[in-house]
C-alpha positions in Angstrom: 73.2 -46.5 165.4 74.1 -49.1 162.6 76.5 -47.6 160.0 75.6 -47.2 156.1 78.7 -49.7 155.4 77.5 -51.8 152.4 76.4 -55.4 153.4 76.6 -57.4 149.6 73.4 -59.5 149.4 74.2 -63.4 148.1 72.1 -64.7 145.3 69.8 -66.5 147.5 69.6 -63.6 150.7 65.8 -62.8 151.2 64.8 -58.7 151.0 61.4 -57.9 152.5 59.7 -55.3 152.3 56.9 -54.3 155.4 54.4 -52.4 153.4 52.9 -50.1 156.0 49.7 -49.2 154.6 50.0 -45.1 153.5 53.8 -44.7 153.8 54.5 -44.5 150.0 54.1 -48.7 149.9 52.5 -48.4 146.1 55.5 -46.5 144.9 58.2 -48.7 146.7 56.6 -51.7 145.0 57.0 -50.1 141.8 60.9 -49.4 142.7 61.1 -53.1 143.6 59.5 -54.3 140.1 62.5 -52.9 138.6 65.4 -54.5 141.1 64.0 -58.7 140.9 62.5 -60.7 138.2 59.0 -61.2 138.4 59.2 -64.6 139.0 61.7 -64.1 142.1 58.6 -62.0 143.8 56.0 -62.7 146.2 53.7 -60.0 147.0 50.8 -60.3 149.5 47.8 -59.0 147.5 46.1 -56.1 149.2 42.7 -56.7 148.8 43.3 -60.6 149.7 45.9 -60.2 152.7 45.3 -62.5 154.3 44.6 -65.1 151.8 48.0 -64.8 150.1 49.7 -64.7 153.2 48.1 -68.0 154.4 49.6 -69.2 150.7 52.8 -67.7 151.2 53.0 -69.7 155.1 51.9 -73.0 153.5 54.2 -73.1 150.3 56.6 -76.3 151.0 60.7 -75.4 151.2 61.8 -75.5 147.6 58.9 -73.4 146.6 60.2 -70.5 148.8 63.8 -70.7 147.7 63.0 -69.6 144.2 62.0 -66.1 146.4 64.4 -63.3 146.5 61.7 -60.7 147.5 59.0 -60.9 149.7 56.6 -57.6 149.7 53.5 -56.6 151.0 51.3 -55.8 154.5 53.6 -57.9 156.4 54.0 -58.2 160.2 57.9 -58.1 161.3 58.6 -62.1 161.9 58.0 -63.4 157.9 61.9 -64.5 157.5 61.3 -67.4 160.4 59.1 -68.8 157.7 62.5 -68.9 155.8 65.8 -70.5 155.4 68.8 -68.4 155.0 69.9 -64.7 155.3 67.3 -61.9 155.2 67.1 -58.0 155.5 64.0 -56.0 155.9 62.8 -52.7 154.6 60.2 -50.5 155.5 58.9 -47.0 155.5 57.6 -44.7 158.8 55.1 -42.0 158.6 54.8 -38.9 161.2 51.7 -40.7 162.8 49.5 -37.4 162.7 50.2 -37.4 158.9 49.4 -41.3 158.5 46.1 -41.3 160.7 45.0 -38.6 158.2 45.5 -40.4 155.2 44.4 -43.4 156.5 41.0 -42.1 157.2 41.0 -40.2 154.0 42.0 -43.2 152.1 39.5 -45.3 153.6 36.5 -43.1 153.2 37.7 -42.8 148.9 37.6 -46.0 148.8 33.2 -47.3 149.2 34.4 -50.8 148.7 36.8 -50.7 151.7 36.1 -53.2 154.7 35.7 -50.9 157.0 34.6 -48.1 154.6 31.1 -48.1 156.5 32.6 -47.8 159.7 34.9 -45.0 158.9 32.1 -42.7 156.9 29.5 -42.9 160.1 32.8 -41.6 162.2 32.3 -37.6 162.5 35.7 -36.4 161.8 39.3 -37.7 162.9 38.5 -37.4 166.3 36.1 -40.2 166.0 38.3 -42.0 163.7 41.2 -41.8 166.2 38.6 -43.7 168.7 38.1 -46.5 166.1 41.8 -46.9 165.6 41.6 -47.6 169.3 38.8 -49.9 168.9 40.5 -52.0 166.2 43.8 -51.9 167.9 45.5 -49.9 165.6 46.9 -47.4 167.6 50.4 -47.2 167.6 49.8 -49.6 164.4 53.8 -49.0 163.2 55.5 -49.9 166.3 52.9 -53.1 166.1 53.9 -54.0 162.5 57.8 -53.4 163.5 57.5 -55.7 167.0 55.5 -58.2 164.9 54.4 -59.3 168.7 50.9 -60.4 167.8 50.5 -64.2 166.5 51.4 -64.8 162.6 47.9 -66.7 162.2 45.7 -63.7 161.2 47.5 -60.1 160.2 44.5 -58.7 159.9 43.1 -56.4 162.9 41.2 -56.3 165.1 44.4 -56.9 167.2 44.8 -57.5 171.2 46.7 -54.9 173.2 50.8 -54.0 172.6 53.0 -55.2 175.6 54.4 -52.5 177.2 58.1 -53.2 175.8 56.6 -53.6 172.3 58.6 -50.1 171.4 61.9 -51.5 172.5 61.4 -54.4 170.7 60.5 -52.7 167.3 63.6 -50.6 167.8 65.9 -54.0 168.5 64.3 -55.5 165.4 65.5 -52.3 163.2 69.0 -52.4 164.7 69.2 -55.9 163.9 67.6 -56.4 160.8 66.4 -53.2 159.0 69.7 -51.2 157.9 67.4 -48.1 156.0 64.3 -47.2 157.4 62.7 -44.7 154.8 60.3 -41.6 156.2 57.5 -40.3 153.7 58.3 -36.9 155.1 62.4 -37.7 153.7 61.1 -39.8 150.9 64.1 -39.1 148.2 66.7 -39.1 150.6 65.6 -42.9 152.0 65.4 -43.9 148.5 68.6 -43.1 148.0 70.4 -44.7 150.8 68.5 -47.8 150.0 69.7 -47.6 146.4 73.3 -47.2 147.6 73.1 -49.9 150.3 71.3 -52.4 148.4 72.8 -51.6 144.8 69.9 -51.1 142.7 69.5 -50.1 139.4 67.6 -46.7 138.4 65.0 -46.1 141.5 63.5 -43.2 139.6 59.4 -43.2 140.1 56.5 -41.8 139.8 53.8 -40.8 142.4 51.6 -44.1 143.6 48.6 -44.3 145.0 48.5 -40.9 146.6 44.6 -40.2 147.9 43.0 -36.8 146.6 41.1 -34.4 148.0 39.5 -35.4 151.1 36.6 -34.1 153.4 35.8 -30.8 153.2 37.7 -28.9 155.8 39.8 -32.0 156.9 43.0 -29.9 158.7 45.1 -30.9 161.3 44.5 -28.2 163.8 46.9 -28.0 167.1 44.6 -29.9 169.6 43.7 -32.4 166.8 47.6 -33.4 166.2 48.3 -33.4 170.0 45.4 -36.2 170.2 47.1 -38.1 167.7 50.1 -38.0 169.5 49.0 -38.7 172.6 46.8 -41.9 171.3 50.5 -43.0 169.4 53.2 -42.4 171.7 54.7 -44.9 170.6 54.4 -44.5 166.9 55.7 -41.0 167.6 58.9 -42.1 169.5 59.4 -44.8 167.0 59.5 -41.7 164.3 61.4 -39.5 166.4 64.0 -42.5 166.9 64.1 -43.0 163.2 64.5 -40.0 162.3 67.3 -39.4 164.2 69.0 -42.7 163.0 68.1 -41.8 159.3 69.5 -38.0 159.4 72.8 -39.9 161.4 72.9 -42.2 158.2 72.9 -38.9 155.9 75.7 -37.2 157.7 77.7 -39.8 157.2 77.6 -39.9 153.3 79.4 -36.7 153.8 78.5 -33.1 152.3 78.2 -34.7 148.6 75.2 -36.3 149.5 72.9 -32.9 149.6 74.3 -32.5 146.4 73.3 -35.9 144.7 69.9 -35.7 146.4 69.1 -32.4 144.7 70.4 -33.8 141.4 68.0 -36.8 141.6 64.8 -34.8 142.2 65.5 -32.7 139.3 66.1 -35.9 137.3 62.8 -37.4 138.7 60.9 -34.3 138.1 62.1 -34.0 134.4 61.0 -37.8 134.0 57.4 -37.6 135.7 56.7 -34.9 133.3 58.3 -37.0 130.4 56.8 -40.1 130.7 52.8 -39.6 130.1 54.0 -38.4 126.6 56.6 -41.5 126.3 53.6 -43.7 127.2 51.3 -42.2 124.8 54.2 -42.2 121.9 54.5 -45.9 122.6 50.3 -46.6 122.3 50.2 -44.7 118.9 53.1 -46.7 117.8 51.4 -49.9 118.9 48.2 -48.6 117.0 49.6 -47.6 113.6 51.2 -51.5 114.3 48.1 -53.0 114.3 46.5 -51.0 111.8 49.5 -52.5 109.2 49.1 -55.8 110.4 45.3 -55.6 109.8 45.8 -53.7 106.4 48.4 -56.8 105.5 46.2 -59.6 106.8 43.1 -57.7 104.3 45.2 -57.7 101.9 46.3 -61.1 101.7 43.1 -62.2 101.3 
């Protein structure tokens, strides 16, 4: 298991960020918004992946050195496109958890490419089939092996090789020093703040799908289907999990501590902030109701 010791990242070292679609992406964009300068980030626009990633592949070599951040739904393999140092981050979802958001994301969304698809299924069961279908089974360990070609990230995808778990775990150990879990999402953030050096990483909720259909509960056979159609997604967890709560312990017993202390914080500002924001647009109004009172009256 690779240690928490603090690697110091050079101006020009490349961070990217695998955006697995579900696992608290929205918010760790966000997060990232605050740590690089706008112009020093490429993001791979979600409703034109695979237009923007095409653009990002076909930018010539000075144009990607003015890149400190690379972020989006990524496939592990983007820093061969790149000169230079790199580190990746990315968060992991319990698979049962991400299949049901997935398909509850999807069916919220009526302008979704495969919305149509999704709403004729008759429950997750069916869903899980399509997953299958699409070949997005196992879809984490995929996006961590990055095995499939780099010309088109978008599925449907051919079948994983059988070593495609081992692989995903040699690309962590190797490149990722902080995978994040939804299900730990505070405590990731944290060690990724600490490793990294970042400024405040205190957020609000993103993108988190409501509601649901009626009745949508992930009953004991239902989760063991899951399971069983992502083995591999769910040994991936399991193994990050493990490497994560390893990473913990060795901040010491303090680290509870400053864990607790941040969600109070974070709490205390998600409640804050609606009223900050709407204390900013009534100052911005009575603004522009002077400068239109001054502008009449120097007619």
């Amino acid at each position: 298991m690779m240690s928490m010791e603090r690697i110091e990242m050079k101006a020009n070292d490349l961070l990217i960020f695998l955006h697995i679609p579900k696992a608290a992406g929205s918010t760790i964009h966000h997060i990232l918004a605050h740590q690089y300068p706008a112009e020093a980030v490429y993001s791979i626009e979600g409703d034109r992946v695979q237009e923007s990633y095409d653009a990002l592949r076909a930018l010539q070599e000075d144009e990607k050195e003015q890149f400190s951040c690379i972020k989006g739904h990524l496939p592990f393999g983007v820093h061969e496109f790149f000169r230079g140092q790199s580190t990746y981050i990315t968060f992991l979802r319990d698979p049962a958890n991400w299949v049901r958001s997935y398909y509850t994301f999807i069916l919220s969304i009526p302008a979704h490419p495969f919305h149509q698809e999704v709403a004729a299924c008759q429950g997750l069961e069916e869903f899980c089939g399509l997953l299958t279908e699409w070949g997005m089974d196992d879809y984490q360990t995929r996006i961590l092996a990055g095995t499939d070609t780099h010309d088109n990230i978008l599925p449907p995808y051919g079948p994983l090789p059988e070593n495609a778990l081992e692989i995903a775990k040699s690309h962590i150990e190797a490149k990722i020093p902080v995978v994040g879990l939804v299900e730990q999402f505070d405590e990731s953030l944290l060690l990724l703040k600490q490793h990294f050096g970042w400024k405040s990483v205190r957020y609000l909720k993103k993108n988190v799908t409501s509601g649901g259909p009626v009745g949508l509960t992930l009953t004991g056979p239902l989760k063991e289907l899951i399971y069983k159609n992502n083995s591999r997604d769910l040994a991936l967890y399991h193994y990050c999990r493990e490497r994560l709560q390893t990473q913990m312990n060795q901040q010491g017993g303090e680290f509870r501590q400053q864990v607790n202390q941040f969600q109070t914080k974070n709490t205390l500002f998600a409640r804050i902030y609606p009223w900050y924001m709407l204390l900013r647009l009534n100052r911005l109004k009575s603004c522009c109701c002077d400068l239109a009172k001054s502008i009449r009256g120097g007619r």
